[in-house]
C-alpha positions in Angstrom: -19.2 39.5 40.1 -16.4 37.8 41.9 -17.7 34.2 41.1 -17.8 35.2 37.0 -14.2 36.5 38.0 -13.4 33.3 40.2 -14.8 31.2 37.3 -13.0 32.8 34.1 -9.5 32.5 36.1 -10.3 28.8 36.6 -11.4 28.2 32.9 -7.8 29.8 32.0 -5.9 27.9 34.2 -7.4 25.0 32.2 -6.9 26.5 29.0 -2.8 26.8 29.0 -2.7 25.6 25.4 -0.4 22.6 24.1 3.6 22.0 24.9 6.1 22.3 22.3 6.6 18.5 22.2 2.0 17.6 21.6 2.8 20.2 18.6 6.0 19.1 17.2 4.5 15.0 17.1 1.1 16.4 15.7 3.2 18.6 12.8 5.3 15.0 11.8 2.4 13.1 12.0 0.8 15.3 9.5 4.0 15.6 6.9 4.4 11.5 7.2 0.5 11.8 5.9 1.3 14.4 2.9 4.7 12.0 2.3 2.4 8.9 1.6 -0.1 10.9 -0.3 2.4 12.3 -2.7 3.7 8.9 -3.3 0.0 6.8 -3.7 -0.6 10.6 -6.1 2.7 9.4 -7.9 2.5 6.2 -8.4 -1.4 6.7 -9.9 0.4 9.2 -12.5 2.7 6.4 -13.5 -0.3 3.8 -13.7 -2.1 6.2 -16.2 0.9 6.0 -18.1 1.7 2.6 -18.9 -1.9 1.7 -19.2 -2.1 4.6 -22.0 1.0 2.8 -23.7 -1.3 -0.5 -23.8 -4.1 1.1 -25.3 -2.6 2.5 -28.3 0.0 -0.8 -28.6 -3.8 -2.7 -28.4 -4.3 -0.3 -31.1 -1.5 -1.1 -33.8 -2.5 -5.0 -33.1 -6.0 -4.6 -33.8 -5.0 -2.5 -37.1 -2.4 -5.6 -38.4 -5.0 -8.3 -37.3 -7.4 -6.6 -39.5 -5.5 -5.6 -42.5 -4.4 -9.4 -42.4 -8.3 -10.7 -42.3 -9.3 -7.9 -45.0 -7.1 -9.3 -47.3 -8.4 -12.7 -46.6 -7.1 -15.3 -49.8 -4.9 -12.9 -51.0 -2.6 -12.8 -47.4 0.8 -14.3 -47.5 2.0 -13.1 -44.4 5.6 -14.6 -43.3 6.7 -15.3 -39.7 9.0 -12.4 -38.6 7.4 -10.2 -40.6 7.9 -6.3 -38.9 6.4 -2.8 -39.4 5.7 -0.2 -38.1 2.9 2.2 -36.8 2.1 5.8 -36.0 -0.2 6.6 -33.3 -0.2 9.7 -31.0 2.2 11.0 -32.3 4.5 7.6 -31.3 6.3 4.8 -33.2 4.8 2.2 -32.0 6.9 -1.8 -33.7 4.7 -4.3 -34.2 6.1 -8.1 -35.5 4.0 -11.1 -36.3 4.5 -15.0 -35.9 2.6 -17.4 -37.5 1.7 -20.7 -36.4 0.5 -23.5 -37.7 -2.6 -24.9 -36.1 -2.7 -28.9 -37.3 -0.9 -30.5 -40.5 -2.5 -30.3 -43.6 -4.7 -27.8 -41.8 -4.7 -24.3 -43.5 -5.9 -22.4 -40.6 -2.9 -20.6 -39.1 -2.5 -18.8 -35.8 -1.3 -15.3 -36.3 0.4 -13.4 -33.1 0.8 -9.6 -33.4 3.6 -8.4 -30.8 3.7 -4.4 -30.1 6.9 -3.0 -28.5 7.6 0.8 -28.5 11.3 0.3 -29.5 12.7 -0.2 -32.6 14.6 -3.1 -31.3 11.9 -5.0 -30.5 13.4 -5.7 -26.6 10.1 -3.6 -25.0 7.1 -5.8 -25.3 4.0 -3.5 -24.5 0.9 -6.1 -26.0 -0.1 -9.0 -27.7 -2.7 -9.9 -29.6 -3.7 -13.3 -31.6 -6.2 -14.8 -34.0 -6.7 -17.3 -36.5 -6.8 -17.1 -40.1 -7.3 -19.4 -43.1 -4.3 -19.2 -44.9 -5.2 -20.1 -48.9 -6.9 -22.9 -48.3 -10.7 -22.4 -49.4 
């Protein structure tokens, strides 16, 4: 019985726990790792968020491309030219430029721009393609 006794007193001699200073540098360590997680877990949130802008901006310039091809002979589309689009429950400012490919060429480039301000200074996408302008 006194060896089981002997033993257990040596086992809690060993056993005295941490100091004040091992817990204090194991509780900063851990709020430095919750720190850098909420900031990766913030910056992710913000990703999501512009990449949703770019979809429905991707959107509106699919739609003009589109309406311009549909209309096909009868498009006279002028550079500059501006609208406007609602998606989700956004404005979303679209404004075309046309370029000429070659002279005498009737082919045209057309550029569709997408900003999410009426000022046109936030460009969110841009999307081109080539039509035949009246030429047959």
């Amino acid at each position: 019985m006194k060896s089981i006794i002997k033993t257990h007193s040596r086992l809690f001699k060993l056993a005295q726990g941490f100091t004040l200073l091992e817990v204090l540098v194991a509780l900063s360590i851990c709020a430095m790792a919750g720190i850098a997680a909420m900031q990766v877990a913030g910056e992710h949130i913000n990703h999501l968020s512009t990449l949703e802008q770019q979809t429905y901006a991707s959107w509106v310039a699919e739609n003009r491309l589109v309406e311009i091809v549909a209309k096909g002979d009868d498009w006279s589309g002028k550079n500059g030219e501006r609208g406007q689009e609602e998606i989700a429950g956004h404005a979303w400012y679209w404004q075309q430029k046309i370029i000429a490919t070659t002279a005498g060429s009737s082919f045209v480039k057309v550029t569709v721009e997408v900003y999410s301000d009426e000022e046109l200074k936030n460009s969110l996408y841009e999307l081109s393609t080539y039509v035949n302008k009246g030429g047959k």
